[in-house]
PyMOL CGO cylinders between C-alpha atoms (Angstrom):
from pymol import cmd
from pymol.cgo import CYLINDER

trace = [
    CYLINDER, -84.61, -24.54, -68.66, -82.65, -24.13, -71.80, 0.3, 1, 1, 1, 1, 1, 1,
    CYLINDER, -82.65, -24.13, -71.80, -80.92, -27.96, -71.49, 0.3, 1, 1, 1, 1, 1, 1,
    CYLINDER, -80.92, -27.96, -71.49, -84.25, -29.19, -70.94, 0.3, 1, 1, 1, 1, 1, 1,
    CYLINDER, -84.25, -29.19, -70.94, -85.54, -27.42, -74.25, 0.3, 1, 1, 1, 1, 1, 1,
    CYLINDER, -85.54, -27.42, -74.25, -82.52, -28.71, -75.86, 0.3, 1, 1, 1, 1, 1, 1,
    CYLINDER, -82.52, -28.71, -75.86, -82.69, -32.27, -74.40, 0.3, 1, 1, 1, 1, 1, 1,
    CYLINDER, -82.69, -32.27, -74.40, -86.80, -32.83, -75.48, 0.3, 1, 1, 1, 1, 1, 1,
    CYLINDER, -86.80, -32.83, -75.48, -85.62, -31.78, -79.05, 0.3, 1, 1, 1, 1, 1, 1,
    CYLINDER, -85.62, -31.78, -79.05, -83.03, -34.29, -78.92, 0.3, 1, 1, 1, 1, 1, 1,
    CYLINDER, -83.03, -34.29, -78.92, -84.73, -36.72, -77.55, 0.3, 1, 1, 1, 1, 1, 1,
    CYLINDER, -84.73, -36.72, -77.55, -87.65, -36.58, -79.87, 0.3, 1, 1, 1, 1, 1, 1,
    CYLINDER, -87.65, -36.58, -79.87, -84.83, -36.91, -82.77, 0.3, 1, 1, 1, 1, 1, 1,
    CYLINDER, -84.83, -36.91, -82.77, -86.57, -32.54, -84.07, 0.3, 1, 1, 1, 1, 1, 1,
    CYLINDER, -86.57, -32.54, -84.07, -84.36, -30.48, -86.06, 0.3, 1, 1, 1, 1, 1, 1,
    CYLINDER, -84.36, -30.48, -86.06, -84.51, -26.84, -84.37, 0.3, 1, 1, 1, 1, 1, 1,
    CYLINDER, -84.51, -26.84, -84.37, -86.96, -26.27, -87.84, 0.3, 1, 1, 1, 1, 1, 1,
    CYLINDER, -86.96, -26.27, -87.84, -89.34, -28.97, -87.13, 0.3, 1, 1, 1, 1, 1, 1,
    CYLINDER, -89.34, -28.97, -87.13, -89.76, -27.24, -83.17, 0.3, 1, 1, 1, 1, 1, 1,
    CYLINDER, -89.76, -27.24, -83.17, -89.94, -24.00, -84.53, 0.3, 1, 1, 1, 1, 1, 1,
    CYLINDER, -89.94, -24.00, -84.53, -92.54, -24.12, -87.71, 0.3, 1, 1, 1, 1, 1, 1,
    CYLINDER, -92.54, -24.12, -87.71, -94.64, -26.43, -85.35, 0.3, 1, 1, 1, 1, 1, 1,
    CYLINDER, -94.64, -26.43, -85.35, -94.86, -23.15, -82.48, 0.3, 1, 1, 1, 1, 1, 1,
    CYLINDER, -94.86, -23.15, -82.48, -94.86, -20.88, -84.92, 0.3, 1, 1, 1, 1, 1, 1,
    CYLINDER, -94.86, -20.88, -84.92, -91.68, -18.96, -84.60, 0.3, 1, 1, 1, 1, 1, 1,
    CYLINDER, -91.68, -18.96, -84.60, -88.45, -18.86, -87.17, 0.3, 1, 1, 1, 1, 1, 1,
    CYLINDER, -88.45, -18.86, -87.17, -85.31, -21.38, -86.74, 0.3, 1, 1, 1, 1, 1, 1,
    CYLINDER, -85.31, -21.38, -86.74, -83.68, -18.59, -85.79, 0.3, 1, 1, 1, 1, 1, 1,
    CYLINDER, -83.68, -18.59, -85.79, -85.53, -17.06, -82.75, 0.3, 1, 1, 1, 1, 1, 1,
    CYLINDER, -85.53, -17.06, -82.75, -85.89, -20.79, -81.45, 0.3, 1, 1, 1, 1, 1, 1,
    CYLINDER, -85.89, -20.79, -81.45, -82.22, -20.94, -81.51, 0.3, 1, 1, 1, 1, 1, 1,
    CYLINDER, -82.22, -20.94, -81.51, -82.63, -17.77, -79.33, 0.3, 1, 1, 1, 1, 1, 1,
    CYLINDER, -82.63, -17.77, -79.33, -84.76, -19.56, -77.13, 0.3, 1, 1, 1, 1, 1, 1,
    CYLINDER, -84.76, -19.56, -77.13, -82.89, -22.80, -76.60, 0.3, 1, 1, 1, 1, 1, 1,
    CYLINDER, -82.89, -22.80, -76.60, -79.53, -20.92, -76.19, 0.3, 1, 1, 1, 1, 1, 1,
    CYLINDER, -79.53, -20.92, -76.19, -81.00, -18.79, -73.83, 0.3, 1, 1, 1, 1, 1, 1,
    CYLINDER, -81.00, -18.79, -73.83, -80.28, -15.79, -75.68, 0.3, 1, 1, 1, 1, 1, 1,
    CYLINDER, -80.28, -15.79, -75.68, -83.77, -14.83, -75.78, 0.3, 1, 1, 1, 1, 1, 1,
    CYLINDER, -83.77, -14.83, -75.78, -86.14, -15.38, -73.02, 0.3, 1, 1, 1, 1, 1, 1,
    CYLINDER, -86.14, -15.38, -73.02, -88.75, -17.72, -73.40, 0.3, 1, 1, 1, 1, 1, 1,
    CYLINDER, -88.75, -17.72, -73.40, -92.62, -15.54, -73.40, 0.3, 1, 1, 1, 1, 1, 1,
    CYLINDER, -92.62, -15.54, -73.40, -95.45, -17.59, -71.49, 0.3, 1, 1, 1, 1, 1, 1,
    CYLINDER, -95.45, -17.59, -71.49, -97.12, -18.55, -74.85, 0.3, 1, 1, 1, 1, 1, 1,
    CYLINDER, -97.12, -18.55, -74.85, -94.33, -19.94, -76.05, 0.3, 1, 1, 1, 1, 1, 1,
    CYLINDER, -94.33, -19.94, -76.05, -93.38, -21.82, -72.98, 0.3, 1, 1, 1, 1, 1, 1,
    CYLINDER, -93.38, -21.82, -72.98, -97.34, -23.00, -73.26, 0.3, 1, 1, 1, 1, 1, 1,
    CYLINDER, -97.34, -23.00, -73.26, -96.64, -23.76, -76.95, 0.3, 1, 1, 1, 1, 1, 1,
    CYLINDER, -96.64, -23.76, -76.95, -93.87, -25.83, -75.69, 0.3, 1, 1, 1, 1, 1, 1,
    CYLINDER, -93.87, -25.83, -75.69, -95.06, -28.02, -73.48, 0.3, 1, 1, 1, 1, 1, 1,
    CYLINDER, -95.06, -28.02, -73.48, -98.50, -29.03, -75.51, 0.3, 1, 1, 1, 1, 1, 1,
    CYLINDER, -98.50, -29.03, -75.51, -95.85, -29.53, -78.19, 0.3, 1, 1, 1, 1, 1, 1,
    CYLINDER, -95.85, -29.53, -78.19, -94.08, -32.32, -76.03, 0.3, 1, 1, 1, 1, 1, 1,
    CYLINDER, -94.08, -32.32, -76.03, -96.82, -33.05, -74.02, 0.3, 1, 1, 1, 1, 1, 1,
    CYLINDER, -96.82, -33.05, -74.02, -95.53, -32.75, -70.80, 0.3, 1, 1, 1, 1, 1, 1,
    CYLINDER, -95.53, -32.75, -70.80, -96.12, -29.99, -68.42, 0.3, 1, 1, 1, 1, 1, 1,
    CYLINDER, -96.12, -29.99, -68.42, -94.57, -26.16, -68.23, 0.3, 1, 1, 1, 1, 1, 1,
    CYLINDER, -94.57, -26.16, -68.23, -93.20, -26.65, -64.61, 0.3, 1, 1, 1, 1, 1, 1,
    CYLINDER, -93.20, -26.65, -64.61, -91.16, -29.96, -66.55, 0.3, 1, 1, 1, 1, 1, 1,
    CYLINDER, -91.16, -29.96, -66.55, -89.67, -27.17, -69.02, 0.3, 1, 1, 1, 1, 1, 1,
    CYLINDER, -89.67, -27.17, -69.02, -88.84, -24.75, -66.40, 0.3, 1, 1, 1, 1, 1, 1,
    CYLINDER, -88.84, -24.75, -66.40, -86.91, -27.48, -63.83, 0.3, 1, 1, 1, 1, 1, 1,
    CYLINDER, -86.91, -27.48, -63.83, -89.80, -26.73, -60.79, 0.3, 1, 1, 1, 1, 1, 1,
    CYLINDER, -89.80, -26.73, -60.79, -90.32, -30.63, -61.48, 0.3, 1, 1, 1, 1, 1, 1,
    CYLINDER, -90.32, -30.63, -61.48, -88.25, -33.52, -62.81, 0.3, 1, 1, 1, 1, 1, 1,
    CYLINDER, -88.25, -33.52, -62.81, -91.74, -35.25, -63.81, 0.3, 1, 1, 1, 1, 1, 1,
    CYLINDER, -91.74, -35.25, -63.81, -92.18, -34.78, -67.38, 0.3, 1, 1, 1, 1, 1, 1,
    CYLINDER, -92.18, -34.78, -67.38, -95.97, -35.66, -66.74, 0.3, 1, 1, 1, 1, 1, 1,
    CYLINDER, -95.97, -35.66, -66.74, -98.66, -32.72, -67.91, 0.3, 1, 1, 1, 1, 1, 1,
    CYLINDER, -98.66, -32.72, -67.91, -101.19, -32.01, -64.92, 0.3, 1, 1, 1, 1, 1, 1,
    CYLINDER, -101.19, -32.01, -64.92, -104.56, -32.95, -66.04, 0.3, 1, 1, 1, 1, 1, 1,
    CYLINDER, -104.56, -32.95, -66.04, -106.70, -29.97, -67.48, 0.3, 1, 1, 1, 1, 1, 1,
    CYLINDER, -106.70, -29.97, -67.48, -109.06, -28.00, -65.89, 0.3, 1, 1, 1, 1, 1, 1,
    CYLINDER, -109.06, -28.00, -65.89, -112.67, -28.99, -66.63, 0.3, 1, 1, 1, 1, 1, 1,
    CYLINDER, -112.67, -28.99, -66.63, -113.59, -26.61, -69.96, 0.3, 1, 1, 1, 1, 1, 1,
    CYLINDER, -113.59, -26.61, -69.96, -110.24, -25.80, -70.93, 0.3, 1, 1, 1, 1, 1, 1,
    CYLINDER, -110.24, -25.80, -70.93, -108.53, -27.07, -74.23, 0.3, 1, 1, 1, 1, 1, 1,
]
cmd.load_cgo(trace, "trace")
């Protein structure tokens, strides 16, 4: 999960900053995160994936399709 964290942060061309203010968490404790050093909580991991669009099962590895589900009807 961490490399994949990494990897969309990367890939987007993000500082560890621009991920961090945009989830609402410090530099530092997103460091935590993306080192593994801290575990990730389920509203971050949510905060995550909205972030890059793509879907929380993509962020943990249970999928190598980056694609989010579609939303339940009502939900935001």
């Amino acid at each position: 999960m961490k490399n994949r964290i990494k990897d969309l942060r990367e890939d987007h061309d993000f500082s560890q900053e621009t991920v961090a203010k945009a989830i609402h968490i410090t530099q530092r404790k997103y460091s935590y995160i993306e080192t593994g050093t801290q575990s990730l909580t389920d509203e971050l991991l949510c905060a995550l994936a909205d972030f890059y669009g793509t879907s929380t099962d993509y962020l943990l590895g249970r999928t190598d399709c980056p694609t989010p589900y579609p939303r339940a009807k009502g939900k935001k």
